[in-house]
C-alpha positions as CSV (number, residue, x, y, z in Angstrom):
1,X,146.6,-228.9,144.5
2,X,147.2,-226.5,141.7
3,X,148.6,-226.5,138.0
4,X,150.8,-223.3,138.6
5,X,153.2,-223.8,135.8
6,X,151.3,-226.6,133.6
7,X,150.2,-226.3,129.9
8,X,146.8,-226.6,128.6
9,X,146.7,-228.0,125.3
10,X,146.3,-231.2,123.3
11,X,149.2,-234.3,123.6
12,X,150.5,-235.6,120.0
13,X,148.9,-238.6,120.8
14,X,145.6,-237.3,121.4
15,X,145.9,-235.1,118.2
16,X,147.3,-238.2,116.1
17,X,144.1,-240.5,117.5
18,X,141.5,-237.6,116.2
19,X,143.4,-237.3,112.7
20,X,142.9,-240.9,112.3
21,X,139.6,-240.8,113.6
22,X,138.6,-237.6,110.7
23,X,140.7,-239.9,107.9
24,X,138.6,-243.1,108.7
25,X,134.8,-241.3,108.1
26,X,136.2,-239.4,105.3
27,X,137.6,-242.8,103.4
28,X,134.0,-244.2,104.6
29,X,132.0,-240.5,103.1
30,X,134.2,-240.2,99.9
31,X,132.7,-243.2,97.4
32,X,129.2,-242.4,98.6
33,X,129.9,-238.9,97.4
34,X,131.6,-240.2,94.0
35,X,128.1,-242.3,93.5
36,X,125.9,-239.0,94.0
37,X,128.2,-236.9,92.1
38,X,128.4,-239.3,89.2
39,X,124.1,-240.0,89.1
40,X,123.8,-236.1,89.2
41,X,126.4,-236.1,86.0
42,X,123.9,-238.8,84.4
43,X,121.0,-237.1,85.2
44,X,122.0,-233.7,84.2
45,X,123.5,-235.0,80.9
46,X,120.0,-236.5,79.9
47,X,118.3,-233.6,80.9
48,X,120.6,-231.4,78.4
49,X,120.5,-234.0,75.7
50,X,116.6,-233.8,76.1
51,X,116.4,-230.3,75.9
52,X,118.9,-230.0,72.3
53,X,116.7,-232.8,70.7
54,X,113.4,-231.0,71.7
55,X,115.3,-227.4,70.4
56,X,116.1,-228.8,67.4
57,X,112.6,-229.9,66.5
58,X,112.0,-226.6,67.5
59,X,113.7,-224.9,65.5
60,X,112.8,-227.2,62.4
61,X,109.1,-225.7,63.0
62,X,110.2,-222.2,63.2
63,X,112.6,-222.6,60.4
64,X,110.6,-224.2,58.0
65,X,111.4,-221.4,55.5
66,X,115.0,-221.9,55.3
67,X,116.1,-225.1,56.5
68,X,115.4,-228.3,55.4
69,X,115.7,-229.8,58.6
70,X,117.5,-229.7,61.4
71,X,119.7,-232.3,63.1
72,X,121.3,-234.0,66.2
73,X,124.5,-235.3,66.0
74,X,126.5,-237.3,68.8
75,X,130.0,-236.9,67.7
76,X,132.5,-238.5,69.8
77,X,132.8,-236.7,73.5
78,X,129.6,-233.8,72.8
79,X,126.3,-233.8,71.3
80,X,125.5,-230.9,68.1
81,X,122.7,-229.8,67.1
82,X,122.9,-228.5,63.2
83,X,120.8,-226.7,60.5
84,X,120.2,-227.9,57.1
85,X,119.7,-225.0,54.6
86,X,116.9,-225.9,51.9
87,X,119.2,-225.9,49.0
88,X,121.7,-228.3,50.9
89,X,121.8,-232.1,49.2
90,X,121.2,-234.0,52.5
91,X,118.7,-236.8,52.6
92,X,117.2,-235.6,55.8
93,X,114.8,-238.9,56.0
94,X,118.3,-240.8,56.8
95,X,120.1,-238.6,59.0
96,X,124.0,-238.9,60.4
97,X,126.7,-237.3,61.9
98,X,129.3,-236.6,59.3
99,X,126.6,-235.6,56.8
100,X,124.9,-233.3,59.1
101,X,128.4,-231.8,59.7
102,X,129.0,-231.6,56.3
103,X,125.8,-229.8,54.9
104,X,124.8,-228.2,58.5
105,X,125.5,-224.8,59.8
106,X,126.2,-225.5,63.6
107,X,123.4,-224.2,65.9
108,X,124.3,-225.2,69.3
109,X,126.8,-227.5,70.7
110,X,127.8,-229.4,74.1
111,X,130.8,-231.8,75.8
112,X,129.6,-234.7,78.1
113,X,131.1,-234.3,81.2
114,X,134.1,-236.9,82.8
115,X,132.8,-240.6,83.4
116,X,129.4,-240.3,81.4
117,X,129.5,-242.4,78.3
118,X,126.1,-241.4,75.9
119,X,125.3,-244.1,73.5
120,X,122.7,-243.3,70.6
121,X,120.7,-245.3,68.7
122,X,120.0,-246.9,66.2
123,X,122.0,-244.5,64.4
124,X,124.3,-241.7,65.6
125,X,121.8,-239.0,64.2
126,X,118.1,-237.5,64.0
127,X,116.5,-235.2,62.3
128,X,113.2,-233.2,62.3
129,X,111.9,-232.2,59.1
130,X,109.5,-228.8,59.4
131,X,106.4,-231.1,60.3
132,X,108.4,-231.9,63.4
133,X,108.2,-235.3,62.3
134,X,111.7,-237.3,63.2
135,X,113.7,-239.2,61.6
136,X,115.1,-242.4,61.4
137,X,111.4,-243.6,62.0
138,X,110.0,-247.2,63.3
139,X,110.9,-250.1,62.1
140,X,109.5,-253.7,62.8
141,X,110.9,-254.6,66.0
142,X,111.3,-251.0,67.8
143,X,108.4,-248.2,67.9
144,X,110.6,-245.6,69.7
145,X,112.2,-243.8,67.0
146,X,115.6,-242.4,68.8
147,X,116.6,-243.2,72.0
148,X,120.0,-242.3,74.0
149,X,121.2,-244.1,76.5
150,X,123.0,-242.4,79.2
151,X,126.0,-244.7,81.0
152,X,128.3,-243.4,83.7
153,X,129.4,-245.2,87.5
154,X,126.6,-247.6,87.0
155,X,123.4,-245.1,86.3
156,X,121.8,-245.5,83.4
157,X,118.8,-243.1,82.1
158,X,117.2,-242.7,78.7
159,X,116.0,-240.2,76.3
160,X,113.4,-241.7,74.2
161,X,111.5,-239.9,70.8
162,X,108.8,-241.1,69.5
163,X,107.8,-241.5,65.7
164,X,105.8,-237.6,66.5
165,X,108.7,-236.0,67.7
166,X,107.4,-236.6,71.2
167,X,110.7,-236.5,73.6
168,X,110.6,-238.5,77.2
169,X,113.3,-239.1,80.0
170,X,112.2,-241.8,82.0
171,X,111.9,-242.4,85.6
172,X,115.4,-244.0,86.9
173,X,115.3,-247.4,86.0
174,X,112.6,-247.5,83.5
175,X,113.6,-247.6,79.9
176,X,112.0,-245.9,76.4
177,X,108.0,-247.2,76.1
């Protein structure tokens, strides 16, 4: 018997069954992408925020002649790094972010991305003086002189710096030393 006048081809039902099929793994792929995507935004915004903190003490060595010291502000939704000429009257021994955008020329600046929330502390500045010493320094209860913490869809990663200037990410899950 042969199919002289038939149709090859696929029945709406059939077609229907494989669409639901394709919708099913990708409502079952799309939150584990969301998680990836959103630890690669942590991890790539601690990376950056590491490299502008170790840039600015940097550029406080290398621009010992001319600046007094130079800064890291975390204003709002971005991180700035800023230069403090010598004659400026900033106390760069107790850095923050409206005075280092008040007496600092802007160097460098950078937006977190979407969902990553960057908490500072203690205070909402450093600075490194020419020594490439930092500052706010230790106190009684915390040796780690600056640390960020890095928030976004339930990752959390660190930048630490130490009372030398010293700048450390942690392993995931680990926090400052």
């Amino acid at each position: 018997m042969s199919w002289k006048g038939g149709q090859a081809g696929f029945t709406v039902l059939e077609t229907l069954f494989v669409v639901v099929i394709l919708a099913i793994l990708l409502g079952l792929a799309f939150p584990a992408y969301q998680r990836v995507v959103m630890e690669r935004r942590v991890q790539n915004t601690t990376r950056e925020i590491a490299a502008d903190v170790r840039v600015a003490q940097q550029a406080a060595v290398a621009k010992s002649a001319e600046a007094k010291c130079v800064g890291v502000a975390f204003e709002g939704r971005g991180v700035r790094v800023y230069v403090v000429p010598q004659e400026a009257s900033f106390d760069c021994t107790r850095p923050s972010a409206s005075g280092l955008r008040a007496y600092g020329v802007l160097l460098s600046s950078q937006e977190y991305p979407t969902g990553v929330r960057v908490e500072p502390g203690p205070e909402d500045a450093l600075a490194f003086i020419p020594s490439g010493i930092v500052y706010p320094t230790c106190n009684e209860n915390n040796c780690t002189a600056f640390r960020v913490t890095v928030r976004g869809g339930g990752h959390v990663r660190y930048v630490c710096v130490n009372p030398a200037g010293l700048v450390t990410v942690p392993p995931p899950g680990a926090s400052c030393p």
